[in-house]
MARDRENTI-530358 format. One line per field, with one value per atom (N, C-alpha, C): atom name; chain; z, y, x; residue number from 0; residue in three letters. Coordinates in nm, 2 decimals, decimal comma. Layout:
// residues N
a = c(CA|...) .
c = c(A|...) .
zz = c(Z|...) .
yy = c(Y|...) .
xx = c(X|...) .
k = c(NUM|...) .
r = c(Ala|...) .
//
This chain:
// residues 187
a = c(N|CA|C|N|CA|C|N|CA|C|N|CA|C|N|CA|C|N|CA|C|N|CA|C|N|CA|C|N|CA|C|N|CA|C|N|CA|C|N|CA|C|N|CA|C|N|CA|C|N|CA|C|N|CA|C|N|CA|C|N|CA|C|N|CA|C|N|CA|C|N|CA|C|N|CA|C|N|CA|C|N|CA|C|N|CA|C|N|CA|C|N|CA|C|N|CA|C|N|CA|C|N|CA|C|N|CA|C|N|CA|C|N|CA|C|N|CA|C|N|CA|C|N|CA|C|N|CA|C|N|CA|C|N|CA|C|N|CA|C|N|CA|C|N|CA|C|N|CA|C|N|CA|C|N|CA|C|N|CA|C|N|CA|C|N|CA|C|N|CA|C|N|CA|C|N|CA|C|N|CA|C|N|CA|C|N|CA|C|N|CA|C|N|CA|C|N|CA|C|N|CA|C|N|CA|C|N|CA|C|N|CA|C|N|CA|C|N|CA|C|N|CA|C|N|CA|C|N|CA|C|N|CA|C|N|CA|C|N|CA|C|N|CA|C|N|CA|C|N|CA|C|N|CA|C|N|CA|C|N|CA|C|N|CA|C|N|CA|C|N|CA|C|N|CA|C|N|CA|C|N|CA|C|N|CA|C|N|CA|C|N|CA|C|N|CA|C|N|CA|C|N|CA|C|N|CA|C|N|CA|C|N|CA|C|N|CA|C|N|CA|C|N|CA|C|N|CA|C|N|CA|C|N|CA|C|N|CA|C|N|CA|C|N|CA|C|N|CA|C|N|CA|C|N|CA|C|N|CA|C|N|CA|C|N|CA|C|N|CA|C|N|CA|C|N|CA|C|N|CA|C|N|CA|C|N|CA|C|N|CA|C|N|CA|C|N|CA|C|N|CA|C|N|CA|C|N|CA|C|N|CA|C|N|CA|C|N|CA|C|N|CA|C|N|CA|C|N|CA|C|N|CA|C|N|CA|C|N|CA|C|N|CA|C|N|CA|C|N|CA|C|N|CA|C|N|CA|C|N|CA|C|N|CA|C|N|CA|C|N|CA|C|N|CA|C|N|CA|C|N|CA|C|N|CA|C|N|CA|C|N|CA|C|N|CA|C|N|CA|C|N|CA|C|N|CA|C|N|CA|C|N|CA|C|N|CA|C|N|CA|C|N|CA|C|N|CA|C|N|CA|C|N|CA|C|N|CA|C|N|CA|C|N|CA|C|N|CA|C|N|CA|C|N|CA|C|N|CA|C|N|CA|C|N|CA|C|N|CA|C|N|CA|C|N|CA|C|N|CA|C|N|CA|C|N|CA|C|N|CA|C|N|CA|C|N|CA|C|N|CA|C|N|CA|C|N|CA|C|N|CA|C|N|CA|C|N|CA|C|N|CA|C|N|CA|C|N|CA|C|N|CA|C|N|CA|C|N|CA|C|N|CA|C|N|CA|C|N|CA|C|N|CA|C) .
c = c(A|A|A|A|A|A|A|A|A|A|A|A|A|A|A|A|A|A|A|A|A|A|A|A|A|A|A|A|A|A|A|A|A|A|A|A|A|A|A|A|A|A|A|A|A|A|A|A|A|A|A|A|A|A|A|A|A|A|A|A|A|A|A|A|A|A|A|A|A|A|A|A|A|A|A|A|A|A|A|A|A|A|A|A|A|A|A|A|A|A|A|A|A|A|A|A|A|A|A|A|A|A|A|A|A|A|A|A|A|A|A|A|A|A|A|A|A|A|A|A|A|A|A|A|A|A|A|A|A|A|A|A|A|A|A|A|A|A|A|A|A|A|A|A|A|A|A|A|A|A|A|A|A|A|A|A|A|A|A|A|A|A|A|A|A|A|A|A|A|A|A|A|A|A|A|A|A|A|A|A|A|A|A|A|A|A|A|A|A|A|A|A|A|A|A|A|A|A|A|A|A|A|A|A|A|A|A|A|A|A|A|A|A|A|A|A|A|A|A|A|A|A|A|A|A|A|A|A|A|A|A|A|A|A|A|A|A|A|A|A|A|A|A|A|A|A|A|A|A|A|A|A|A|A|A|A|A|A|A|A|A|A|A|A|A|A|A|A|A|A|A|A|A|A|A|A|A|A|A|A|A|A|A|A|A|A|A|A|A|A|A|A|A|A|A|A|A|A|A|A|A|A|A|A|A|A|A|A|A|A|A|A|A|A|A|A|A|A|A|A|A|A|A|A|A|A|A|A|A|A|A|A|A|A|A|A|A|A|A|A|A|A|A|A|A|A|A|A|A|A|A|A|A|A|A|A|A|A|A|A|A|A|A|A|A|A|A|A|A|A|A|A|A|A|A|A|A|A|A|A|A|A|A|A|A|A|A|A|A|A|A|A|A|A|A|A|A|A|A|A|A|A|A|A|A|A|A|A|A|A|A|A|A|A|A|A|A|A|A|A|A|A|A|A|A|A|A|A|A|A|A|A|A|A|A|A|A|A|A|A|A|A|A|A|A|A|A|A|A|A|A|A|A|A|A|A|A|A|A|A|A|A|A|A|A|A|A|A|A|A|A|A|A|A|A|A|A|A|A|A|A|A|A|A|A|A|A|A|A|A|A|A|A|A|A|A|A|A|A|A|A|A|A|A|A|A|A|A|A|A|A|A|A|A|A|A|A|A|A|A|A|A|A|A|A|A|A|A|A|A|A|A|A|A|A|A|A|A|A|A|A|A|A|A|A|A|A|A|A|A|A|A|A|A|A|A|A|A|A|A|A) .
zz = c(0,24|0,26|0,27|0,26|0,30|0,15|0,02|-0,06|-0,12|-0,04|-0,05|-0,01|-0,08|-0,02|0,17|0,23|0,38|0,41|0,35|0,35|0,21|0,21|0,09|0,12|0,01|0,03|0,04|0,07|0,10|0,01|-0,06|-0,17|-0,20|-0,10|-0,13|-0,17|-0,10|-0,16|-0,30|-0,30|-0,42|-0,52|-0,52|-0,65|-0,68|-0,54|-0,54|-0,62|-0,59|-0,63|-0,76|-0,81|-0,98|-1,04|-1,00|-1,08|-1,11|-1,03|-1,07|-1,07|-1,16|-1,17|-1,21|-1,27|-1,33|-1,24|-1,16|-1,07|-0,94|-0,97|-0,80|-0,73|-0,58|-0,51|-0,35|-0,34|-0,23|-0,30|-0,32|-0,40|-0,33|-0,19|-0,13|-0,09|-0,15|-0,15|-0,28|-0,40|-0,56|-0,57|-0,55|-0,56|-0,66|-0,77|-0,80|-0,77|-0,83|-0,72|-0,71|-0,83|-0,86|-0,78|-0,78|-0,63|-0,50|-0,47|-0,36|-0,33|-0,44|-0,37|-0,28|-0,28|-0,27|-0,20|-0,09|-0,03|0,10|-0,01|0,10|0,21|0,23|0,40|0,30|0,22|0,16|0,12|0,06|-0,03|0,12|0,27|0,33|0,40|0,37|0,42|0,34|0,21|0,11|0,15|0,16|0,22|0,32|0,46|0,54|0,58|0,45|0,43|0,38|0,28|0,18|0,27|0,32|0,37|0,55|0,62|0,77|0,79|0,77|0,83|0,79|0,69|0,63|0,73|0,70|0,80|0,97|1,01|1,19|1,21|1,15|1,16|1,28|1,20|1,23|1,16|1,08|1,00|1,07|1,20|1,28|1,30|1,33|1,36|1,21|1,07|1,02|0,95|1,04|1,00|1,15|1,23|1,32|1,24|1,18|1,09|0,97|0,89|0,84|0,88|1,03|1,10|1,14|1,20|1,24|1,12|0,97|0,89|0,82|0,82|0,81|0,89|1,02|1,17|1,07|1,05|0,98|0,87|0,80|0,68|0,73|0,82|0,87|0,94|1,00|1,07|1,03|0,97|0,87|0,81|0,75|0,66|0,73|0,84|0,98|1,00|1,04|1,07|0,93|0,82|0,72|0,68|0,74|0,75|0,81|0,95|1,05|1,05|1,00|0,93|0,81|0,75|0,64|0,71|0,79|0,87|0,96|0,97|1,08|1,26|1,28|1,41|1,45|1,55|1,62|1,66|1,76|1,86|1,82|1,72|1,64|1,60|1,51|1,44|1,52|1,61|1,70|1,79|1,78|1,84|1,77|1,64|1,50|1,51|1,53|1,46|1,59|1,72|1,84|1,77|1,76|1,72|1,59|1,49|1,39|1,46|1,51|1,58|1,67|1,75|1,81|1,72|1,60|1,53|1,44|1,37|1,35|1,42|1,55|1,64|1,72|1,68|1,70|1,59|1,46|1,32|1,33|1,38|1,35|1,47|1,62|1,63|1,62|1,56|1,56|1,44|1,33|1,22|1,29|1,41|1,42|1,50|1,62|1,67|1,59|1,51|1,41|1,27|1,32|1,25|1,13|1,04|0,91|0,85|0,92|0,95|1,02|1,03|0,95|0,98|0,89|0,90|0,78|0,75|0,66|0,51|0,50|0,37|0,35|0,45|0,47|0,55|0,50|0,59|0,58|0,65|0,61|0,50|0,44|0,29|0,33|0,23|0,23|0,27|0,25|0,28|0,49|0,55|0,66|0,70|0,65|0,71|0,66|0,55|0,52|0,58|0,68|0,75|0,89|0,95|1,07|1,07|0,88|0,87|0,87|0,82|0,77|0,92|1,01|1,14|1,23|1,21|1,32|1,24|1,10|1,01|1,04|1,06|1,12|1,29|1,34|1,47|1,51|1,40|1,42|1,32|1,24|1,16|1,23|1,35|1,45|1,57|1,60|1,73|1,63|1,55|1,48|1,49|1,40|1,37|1,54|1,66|1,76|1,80|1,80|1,84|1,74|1,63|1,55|1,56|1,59|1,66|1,76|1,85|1,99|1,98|1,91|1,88|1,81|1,75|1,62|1,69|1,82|1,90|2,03|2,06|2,16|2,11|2,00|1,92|1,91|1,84|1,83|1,94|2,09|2,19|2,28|2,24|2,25|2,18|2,09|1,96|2,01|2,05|2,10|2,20|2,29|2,42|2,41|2,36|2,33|2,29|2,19|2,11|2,25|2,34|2,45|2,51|2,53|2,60|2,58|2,44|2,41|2,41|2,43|2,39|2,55|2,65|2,78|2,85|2,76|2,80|2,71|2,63|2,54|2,65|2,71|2,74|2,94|2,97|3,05|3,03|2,91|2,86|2,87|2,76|2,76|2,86|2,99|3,16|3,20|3,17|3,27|3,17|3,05|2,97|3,03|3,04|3,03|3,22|3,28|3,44|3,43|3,33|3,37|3,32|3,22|3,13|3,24|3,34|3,42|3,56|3,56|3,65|3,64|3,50|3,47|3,45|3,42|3,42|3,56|3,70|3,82|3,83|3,85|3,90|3,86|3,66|3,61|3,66|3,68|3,71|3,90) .
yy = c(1,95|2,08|2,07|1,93|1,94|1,99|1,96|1,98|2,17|2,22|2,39|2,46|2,59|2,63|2,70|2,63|2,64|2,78|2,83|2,96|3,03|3,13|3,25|3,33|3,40|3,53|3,62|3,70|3,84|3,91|4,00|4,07|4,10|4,20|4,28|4,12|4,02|3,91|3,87|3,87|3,77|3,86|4,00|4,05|4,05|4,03|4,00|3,85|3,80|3,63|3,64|3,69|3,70|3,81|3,89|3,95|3,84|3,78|3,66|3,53|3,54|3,39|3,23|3,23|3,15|3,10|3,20|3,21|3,08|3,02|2,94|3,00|3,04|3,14|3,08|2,96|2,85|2,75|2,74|2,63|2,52|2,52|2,41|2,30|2,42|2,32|2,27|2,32|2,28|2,36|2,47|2,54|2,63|2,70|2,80|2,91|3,05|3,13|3,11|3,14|3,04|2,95|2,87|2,73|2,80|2,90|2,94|3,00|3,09|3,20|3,12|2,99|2,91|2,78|2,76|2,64|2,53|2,39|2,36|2,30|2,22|2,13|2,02|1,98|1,84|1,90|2,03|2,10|2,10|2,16|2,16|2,05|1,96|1,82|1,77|1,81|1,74|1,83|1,94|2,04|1,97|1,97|1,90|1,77|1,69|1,58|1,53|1,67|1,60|1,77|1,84|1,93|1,96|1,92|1,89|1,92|1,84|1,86|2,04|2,05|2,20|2,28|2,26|2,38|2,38|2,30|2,26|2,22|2,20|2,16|1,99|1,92|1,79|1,78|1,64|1,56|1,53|1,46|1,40|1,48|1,61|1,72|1,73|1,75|1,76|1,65|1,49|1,39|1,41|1,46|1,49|1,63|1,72|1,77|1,69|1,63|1,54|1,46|1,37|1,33|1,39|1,52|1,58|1,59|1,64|1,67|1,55|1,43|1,34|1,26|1,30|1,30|1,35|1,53|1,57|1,48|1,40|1,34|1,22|1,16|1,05|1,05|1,10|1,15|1,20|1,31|1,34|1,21|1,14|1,03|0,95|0,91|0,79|0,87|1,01|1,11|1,07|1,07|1,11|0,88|0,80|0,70|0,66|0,75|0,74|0,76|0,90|0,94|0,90|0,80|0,68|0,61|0,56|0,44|0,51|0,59|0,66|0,64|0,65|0,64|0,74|0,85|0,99|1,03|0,89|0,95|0,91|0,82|0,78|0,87|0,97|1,06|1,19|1,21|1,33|1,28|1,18|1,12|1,14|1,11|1,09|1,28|1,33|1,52|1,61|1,54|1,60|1,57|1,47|1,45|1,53|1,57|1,68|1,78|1,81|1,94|1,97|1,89|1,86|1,88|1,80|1,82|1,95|2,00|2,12|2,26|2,23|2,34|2,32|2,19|2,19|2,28|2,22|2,27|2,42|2,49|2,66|2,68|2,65|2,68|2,68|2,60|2,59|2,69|2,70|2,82|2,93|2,99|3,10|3,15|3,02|3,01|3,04|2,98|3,01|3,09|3,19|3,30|3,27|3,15|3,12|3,19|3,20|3,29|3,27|3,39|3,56|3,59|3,64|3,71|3,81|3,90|3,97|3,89|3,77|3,68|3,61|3,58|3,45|3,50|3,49|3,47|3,30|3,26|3,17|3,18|3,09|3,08|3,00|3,00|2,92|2,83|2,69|2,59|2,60|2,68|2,71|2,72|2,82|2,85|2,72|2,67|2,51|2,42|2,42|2,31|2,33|2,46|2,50|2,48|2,48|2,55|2,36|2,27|2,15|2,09|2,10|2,06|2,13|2,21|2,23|2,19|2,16|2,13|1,98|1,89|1,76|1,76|1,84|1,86|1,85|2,00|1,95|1,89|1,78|1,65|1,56|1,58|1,46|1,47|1,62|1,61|1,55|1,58|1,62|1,47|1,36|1,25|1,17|1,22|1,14|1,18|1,28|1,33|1,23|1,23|1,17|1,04|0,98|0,80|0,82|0,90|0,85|0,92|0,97|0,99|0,86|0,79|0,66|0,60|0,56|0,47|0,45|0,58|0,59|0,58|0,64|0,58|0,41|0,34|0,23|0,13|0,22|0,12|0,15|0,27|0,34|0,24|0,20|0,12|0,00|-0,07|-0,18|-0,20|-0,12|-0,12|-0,14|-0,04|-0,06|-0,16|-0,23|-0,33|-0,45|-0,44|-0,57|-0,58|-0,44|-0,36|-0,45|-0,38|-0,45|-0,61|-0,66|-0,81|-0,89|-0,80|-0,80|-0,74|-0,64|-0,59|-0,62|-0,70|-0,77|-0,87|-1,00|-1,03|-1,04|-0,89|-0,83|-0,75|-0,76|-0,67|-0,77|-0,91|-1,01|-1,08|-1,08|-1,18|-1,03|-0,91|-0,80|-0,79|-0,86|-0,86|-0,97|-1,11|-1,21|-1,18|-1,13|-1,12|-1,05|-0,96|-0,84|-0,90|-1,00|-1,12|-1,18|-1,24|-1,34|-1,26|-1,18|-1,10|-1,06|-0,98|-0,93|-1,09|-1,18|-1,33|-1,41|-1,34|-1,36|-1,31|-1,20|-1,10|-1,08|-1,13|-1,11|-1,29|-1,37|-1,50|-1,50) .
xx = c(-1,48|-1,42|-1,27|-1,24|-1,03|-1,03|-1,07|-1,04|-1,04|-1,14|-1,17|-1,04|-1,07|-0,96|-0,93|-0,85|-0,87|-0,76|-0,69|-0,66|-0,59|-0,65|-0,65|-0,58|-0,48|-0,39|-0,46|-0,43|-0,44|-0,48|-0,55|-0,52|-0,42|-0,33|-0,15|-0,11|-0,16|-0,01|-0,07|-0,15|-0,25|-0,22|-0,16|-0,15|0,00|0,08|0,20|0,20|0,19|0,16|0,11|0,03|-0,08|0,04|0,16|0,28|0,35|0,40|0,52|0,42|0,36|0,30|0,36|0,46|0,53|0,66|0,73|0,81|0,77|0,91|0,87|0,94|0,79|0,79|0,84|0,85|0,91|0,94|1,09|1,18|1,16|1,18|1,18|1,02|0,89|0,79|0,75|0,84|0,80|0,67|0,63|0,49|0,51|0,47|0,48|0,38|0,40|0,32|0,13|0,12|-0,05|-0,06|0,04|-0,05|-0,04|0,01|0,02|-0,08|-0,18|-0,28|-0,41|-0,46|-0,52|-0,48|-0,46|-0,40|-0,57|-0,50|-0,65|-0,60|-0,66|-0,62|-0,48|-0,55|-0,46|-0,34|-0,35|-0,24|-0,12|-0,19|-0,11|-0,06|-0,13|-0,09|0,00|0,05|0,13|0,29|0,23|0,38|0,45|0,36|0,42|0,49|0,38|0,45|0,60|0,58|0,73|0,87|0,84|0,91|0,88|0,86|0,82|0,96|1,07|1,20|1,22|1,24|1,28|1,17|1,05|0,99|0,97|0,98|0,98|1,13|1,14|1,31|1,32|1,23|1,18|1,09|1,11|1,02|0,89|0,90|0,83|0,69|0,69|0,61|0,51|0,58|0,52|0,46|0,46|0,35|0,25|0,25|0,15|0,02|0,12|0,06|-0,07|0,01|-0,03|-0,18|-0,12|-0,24|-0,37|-0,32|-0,46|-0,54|-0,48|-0,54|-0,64|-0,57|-0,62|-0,69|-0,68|-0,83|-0,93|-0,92|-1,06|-1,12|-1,01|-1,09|-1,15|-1,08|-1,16|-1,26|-1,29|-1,37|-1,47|-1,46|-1,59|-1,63|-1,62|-1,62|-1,70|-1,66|-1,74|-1,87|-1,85|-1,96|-2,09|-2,03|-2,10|-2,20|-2,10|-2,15|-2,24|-2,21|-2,32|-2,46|-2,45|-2,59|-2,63|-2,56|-2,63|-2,68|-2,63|-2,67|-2,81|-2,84|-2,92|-2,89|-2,78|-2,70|-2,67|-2,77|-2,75|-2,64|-2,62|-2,54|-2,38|-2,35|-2,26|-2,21|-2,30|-2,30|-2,21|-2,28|-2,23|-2,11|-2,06|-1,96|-1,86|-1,89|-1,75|-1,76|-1,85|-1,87|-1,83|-1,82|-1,71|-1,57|-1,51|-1,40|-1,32|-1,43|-1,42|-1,38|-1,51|-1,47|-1,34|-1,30|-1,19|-1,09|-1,04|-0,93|-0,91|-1,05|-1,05|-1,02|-1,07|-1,02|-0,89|-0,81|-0,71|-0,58|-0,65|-0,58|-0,61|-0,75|-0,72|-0,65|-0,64|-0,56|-0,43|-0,35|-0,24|-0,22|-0,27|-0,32|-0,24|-0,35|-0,36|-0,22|-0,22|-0,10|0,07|0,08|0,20|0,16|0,08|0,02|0,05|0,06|-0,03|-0,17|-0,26|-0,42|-0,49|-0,50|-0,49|-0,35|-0,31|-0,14|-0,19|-0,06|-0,04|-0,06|-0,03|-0,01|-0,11|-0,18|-0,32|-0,39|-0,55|-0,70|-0,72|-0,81|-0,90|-0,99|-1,00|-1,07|-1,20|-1,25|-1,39|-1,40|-1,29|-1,30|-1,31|-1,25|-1,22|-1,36|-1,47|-1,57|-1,68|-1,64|-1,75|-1,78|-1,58|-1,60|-1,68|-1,67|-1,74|-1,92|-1,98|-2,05|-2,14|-2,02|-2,06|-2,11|-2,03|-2,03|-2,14|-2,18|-2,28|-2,45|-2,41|-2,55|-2,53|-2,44|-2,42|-2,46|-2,46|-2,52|-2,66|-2,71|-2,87|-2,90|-2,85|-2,89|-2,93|-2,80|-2,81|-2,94|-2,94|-3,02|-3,18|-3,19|-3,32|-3,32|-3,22|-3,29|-3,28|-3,18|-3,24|-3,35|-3,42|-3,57|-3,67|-3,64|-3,76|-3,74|-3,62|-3,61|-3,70|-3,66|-3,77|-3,89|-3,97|-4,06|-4,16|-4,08|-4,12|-4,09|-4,01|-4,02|-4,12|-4,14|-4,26|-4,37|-4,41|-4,51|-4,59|-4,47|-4,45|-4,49|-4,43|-4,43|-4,58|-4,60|-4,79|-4,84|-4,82|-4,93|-4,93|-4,82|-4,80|-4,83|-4,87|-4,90|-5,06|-5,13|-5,27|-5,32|-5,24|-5,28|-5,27|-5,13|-5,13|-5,26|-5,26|-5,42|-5,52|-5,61|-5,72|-5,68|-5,59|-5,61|-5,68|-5,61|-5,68|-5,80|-5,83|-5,95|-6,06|-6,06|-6,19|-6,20|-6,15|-6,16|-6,26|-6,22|-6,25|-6,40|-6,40|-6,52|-6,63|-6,63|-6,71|-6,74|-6,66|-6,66|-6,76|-6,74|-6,85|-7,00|-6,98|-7,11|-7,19|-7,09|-7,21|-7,26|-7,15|-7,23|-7,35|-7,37|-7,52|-7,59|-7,57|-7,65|-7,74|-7,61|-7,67|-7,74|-7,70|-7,80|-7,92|-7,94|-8,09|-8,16|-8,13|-8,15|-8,26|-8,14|-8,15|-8,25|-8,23|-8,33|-8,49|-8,48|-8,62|-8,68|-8,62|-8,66|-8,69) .
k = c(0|0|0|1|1|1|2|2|2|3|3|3|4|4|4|5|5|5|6|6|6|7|7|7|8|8|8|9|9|9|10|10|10|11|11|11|12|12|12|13|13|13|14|14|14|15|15|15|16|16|16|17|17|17|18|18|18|19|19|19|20|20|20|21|21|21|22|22|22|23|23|23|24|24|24|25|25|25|26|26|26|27|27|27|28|28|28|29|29|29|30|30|30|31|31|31|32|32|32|33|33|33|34|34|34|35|35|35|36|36|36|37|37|37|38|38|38|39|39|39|40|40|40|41|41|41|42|42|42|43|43|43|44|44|44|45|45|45|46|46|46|47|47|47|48|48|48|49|49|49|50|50|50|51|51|51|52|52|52|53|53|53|54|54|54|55|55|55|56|56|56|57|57|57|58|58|58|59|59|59|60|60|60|61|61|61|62|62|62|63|63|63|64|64|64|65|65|65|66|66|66|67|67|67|68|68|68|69|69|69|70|70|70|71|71|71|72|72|72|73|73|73|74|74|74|75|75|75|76|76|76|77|77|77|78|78|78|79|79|79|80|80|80|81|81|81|82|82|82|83|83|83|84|84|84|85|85|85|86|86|86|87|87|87|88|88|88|89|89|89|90|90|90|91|91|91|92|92|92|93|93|93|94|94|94|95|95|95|96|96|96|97|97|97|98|98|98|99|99|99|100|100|100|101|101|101|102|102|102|103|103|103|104|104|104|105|105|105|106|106|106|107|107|107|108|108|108|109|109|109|110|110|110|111|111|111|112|112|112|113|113|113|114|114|114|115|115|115|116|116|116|117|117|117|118|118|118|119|119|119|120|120|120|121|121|121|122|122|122|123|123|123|124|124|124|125|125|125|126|126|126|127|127|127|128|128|128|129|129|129|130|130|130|131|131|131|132|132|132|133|133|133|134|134|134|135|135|135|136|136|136|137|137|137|138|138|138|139|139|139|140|140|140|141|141|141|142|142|142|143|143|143|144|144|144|145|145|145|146|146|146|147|147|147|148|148|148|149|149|149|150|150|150|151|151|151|152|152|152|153|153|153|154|154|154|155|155|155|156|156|156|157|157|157|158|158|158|159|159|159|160|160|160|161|161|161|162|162|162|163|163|163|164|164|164|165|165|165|166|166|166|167|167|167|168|168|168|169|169|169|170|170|170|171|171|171|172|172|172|173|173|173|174|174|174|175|175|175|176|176|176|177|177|177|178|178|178|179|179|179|180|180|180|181|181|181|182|182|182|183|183|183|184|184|184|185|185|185|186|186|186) .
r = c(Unk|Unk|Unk|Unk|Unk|Unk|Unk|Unk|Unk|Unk|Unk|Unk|Unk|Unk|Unk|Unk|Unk|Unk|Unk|Unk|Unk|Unk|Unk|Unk|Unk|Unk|Unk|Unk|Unk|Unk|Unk|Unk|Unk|Unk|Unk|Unk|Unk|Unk|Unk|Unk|Unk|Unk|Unk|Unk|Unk|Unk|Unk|Unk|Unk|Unk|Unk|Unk|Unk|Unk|Unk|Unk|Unk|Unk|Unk|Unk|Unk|Unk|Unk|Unk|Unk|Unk|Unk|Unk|Unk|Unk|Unk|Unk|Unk|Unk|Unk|Unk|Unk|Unk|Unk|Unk|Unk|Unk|Unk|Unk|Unk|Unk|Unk|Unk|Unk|Unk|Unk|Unk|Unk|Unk|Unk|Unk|Unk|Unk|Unk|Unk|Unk|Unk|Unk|Unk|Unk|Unk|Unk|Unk|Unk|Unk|Unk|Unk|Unk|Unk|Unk|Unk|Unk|Unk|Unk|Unk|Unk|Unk|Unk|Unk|Unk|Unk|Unk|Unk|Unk|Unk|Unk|Unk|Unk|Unk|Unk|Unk|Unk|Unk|Unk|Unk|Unk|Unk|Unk|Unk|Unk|Unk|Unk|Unk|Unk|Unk|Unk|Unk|Unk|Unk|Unk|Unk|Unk|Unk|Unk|Unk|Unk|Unk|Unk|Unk|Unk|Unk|Unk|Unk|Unk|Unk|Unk|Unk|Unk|Unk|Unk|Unk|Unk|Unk|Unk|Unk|Unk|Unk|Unk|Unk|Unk|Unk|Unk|Unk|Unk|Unk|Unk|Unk|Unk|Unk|Unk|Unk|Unk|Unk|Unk|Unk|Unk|Unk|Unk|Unk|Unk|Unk|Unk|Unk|Unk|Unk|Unk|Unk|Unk|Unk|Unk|Unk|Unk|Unk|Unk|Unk|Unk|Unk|Unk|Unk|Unk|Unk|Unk|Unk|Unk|Unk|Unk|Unk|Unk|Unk|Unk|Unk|Unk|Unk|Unk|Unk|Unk|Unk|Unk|Unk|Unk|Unk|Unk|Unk|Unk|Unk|Unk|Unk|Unk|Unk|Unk|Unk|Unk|Unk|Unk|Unk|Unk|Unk|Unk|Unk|Unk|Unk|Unk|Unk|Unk|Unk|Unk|Unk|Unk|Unk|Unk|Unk|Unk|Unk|Unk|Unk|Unk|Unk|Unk|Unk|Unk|Unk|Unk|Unk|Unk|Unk|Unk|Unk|Unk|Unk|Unk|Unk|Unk|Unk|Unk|Unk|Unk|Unk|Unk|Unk|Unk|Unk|Unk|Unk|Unk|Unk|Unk|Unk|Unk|Unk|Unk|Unk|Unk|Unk|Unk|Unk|Unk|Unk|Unk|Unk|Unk|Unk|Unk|Unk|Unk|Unk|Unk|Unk|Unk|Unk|Unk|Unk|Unk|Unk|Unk|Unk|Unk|Unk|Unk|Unk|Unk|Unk|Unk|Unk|Unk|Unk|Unk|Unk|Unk|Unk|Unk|Unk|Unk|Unk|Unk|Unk|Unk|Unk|Unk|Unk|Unk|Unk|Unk|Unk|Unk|Unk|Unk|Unk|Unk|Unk|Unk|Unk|Unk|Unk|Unk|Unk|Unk|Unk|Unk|Unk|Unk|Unk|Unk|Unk|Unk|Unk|Unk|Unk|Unk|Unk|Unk|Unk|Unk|Unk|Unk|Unk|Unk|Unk|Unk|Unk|Unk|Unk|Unk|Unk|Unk|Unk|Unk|Unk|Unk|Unk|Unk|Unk|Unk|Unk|Unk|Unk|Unk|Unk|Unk|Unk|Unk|Unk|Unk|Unk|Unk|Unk|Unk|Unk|Unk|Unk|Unk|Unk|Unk|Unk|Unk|Unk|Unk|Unk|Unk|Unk|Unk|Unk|Unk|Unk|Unk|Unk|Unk|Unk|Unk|Unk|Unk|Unk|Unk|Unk|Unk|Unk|Unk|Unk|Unk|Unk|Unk|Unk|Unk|Unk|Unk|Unk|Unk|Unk|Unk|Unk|Unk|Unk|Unk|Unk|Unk|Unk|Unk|Unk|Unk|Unk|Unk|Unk|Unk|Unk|Unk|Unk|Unk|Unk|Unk|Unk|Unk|Unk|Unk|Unk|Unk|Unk|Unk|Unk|Unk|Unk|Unk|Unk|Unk|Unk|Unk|Unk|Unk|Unk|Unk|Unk|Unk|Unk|Unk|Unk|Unk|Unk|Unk|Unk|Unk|Unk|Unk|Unk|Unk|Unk|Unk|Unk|Unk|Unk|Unk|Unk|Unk|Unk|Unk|Unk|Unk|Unk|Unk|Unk|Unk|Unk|Unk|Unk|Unk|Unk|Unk|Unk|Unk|Unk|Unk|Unk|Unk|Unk|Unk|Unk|Unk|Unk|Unk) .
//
């Protein structure tokens, strides 16, 4: 989802933006207006990267930018390892941390009214990632439930099985005693 679009113009801008298509519409990010109607996580990671100083008025700010953006990618990524690996709790450990940097990124979004503003909503990619993360949630609960189910199982089976290997034993010592009793008794 970094790659979706993470916020979308507005219609009024997006028709403003689809008039001057050719026009670059922010000199100082190299964009022309077409790249603008559509911006994803990475697109904004690339802004901040090469213009941070120009827009914060400190470079530094805009590689923290940068970072968080690239938390979500990492992150997802471990998350998405984890449940290859079939590791629940791994899983929901790497998919808190998503969550964490994502709800750090909208709000700072919303905070420096990038979106929703007049110019920008959140776009698809915005709602994928919310949508990707909570389907990584009950991935996770689900596959820790069916671990310990296949593990209690297992340890039921194994247990029975210790079982009988003690009570055959138990069975044949209370056979041969009624043996030797009806034995006693008819003699």
């Amino acid at each position: 989802s970094i790659f979706m679009p993470y916020c979308t113009a507005t219609s009024k801008y997006k028709k403003y933006l689809k008039y001057i298509p050719d026009e670059i519409t922010q000199m100082e990010f190299n964009l022309d207006a077409e790249d603008m109607i559509d911006l994803s996580m990475v697109e904004y990671a690339t802004i901040y990267a090469e213009r941070g100083e120009y827009i914060f008025d400190d470079e530094f700010i805009g590689f923290i930018y940068v970072g968080i953006i690239g938390l979500v990618a990492l992150f997802s990524f471990l998350s998405f390892i984890a449940a290859l690996c079939k590791k629940p709790i791994l899983m929901t450990f790497f998919n808190i941390l998503v969550t964490a940097a994502l709800g750090l990124l909208c709000f700072d979004f919303v905070d420096r009214g990038i979106a929703p503003s007049s110019y920008y909503d959140f776009g698809f990619g915005f709602y994928v990632s919310f949508a990707c993360v909570a389907l990584i949630y009950i991935f996770a609960i689900w596959l820790f439930v069916a671990k310990r189910k296949n593990k209690k199982m297992s340890y039921n089976t194994f247990s029975a099985q210790k079982n009988a290997i003690f009570v055959t034993p138990i069975t044949v010592f209370l056979y041969f005693c009624q043996k030797l009793r009806k034995s006693v008794v008819t003699n």
